[in-house]
C-alpha positions, 0 to 999 in steps of 0.5 A: 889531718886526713881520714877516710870518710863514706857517703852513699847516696844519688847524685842527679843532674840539676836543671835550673832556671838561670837567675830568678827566672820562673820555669815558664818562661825559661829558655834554657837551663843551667846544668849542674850536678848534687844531691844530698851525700854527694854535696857531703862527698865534694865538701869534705874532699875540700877540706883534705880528707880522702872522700868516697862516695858509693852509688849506682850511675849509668855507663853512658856519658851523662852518668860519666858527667857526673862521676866527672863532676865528683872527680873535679873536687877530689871525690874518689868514685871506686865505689861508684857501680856503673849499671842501670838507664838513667841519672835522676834529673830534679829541676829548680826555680830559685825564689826570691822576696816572698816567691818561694823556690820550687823543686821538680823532681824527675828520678824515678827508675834511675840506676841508683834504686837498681842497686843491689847490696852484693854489687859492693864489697861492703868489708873494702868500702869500709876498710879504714875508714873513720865516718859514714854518712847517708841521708833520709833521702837513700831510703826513701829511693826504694827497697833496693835502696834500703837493702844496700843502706842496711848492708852498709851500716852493718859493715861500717858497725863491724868496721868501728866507723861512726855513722851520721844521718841527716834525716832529710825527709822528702814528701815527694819520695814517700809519706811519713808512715813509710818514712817513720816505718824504715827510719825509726829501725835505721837509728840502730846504727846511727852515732850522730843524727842530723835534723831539723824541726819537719825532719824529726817530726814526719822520720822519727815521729818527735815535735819541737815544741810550738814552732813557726819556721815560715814566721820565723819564729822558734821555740828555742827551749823546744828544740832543747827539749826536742834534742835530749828526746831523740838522743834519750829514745836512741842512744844517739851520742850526739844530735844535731838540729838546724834552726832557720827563720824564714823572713823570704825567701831571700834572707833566713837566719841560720844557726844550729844547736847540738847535743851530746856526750861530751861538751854539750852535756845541755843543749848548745846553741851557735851563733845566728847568721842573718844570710842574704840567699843566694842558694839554699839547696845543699845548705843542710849537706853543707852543714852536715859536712862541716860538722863531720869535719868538726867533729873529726878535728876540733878540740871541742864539739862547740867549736865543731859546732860553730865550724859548721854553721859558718860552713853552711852560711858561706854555702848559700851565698854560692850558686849550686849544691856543692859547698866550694869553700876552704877551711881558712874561709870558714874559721875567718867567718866562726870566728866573727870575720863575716863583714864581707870587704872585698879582699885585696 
């Protein structure tokens, strides 16, 4: 089963450092690319649905690489506009043990902030299309950037398409009063809301109850409570939230609960991986792609659910933003196959 799907945001060119090694005393670095809504792009073409992914990228042959990296995986670039003088570049250090990963961002001024809401024909983009996704990071790129994000949930409204958002707040792009100024209003449009406990707290203004992710300790019946505030306040027909517990940075636990109309009437929470990290940037897209799969082709949201949590752990075990796993990878773990033998 096949549907259309939209994601619109930046891809950037990732420079890490190889293995654990810290900036200072890298000589080189390993070049990729990824970022949030493109992560989502690359995913769901793996699972077989027929991907788009909306953007601005330079003419000049860095931009070209990267719209060669979506290619790669099936991601249709006709709604990529080629303009503006640069692609975002952010920089990584991968922690390990109790040395935490650092992120350097280097993006200001690249082409997608240049784009305009007339470069597209949103009525095309959205043209039999089933799902929209975007992430709290599109907005916080400028007012540009939020013009064209408006233009686009007005046409996938128009259009019945759902729309998800991962609130994805970025305190190196903006502050939360700015955050909370152009996020509170985009809810309008928004059918399935993404977050975590920092997320809801600094885009939508809300607080999960008395929470201490870097001691691991969650308030489960907070986040309960903090998911029927958000989907009460906005009408949301689901609200999904991500639950880490940070030992290190090496080893999280993972799980996620959800909250919606049909299902999951009460607050439903998955079950918890203990994930030894070997990457955790694009473990939120991973999940966020695995629950638009869910939600698209599962009898029940519950299984949509637990389809996207085991999608997000097998994402921070690759090296990379992107989430290359298949779908028969990801049932074999939801349904309690993650012993990790070699397959032979």
């Amino acid at each position: 089963m096949s549907f259309k799907v939209v994601t619109m945001g930046e891809i950037m060119l990732r420079l890490s450092t190889p293995g654990f090694s810290r900036f200072v005393q890298s000589q080189n670095f390993d070049a990729n690319y990824g970022g949030g809504e493109a992560n989502v792009a690359v995913a769901l073409s793996n699972y077989g649905f027929e991907s788009y992914f909306v953007s601005k990228l330079p003419k000049h042959e860095i931009g070209q690489a990267a719209v060669n990296s979506l290619r790669r995986f099936g991601v249709k670039d006709d709604y990529i506009v080629r303009g503006g003088d640069r692609v975002g570049i952010y920089f990584l250090e991968t922690g390990a043990s109790q040395r935490a990963s650092k992120v350097i961002y280097d993006r200001s001024g690249s082409a997608v902030t240049t784009l305009k809401n007339n470069e597209l024909n949103w009525e095309d983009v959205f043209k039999n299309a089933k799902w929209f996704h975007w992430t709290g990071i599109t907005p916080a790129l400028g007012k540009e950037a939020q013009e064209s994000l408006i233009a686009a949930c007005k046409a996938a409204k128009k259009n019945g398409v759902t729309i998800s958002a991962d609130l994805n707040y970025r305190a190196k792009l903006w502050s939360t009063k700015e955050a909370q100024s152009i996020m509170i209003p985009l809810m309008e449009y928004v059918d399935v809301c993404i977050a975590n406990e920092e997320d809801a707290e600094k885009s939508l203004g809300f607080k999960a109850g008395v929470t201490n992710v870097e001691s691991a300790e969650l308030d489960e019946k907070g986040y309960f409570e903090l998911a029927k505030q958000l989907k009460t306040k906005f009408n949301f027909k689901s609200v999904a939230i991500t639950l880490r517990e940070s030992y290190s940075a090496s080893r999280n636990g993972w799980s996620a609960l959800l909250h919606d109309e049909k299902e999951c009437v009460q607050p439903y929470r998955s079950k918890r991986y203990d994930v030894q990290i070997v990457d955790r940037v694009g473990g939120g897209d991973s999940f966020a792609s695995g629950l638009i799969y869910g939600l698209l082709t599962k009898s029940n949201t519950k299984e949509a659910l637990e389809f996207a949590v085991a999608a997000s752990c097998l994402k921070q075990t690759i090296p990379g933003d992107f989430n290359l796993v298949s779908i028969d990878e990801v049932e074999k773990l939801s349904k309690g196959g993650g012993s990790g033998r070699v397959e032979r």
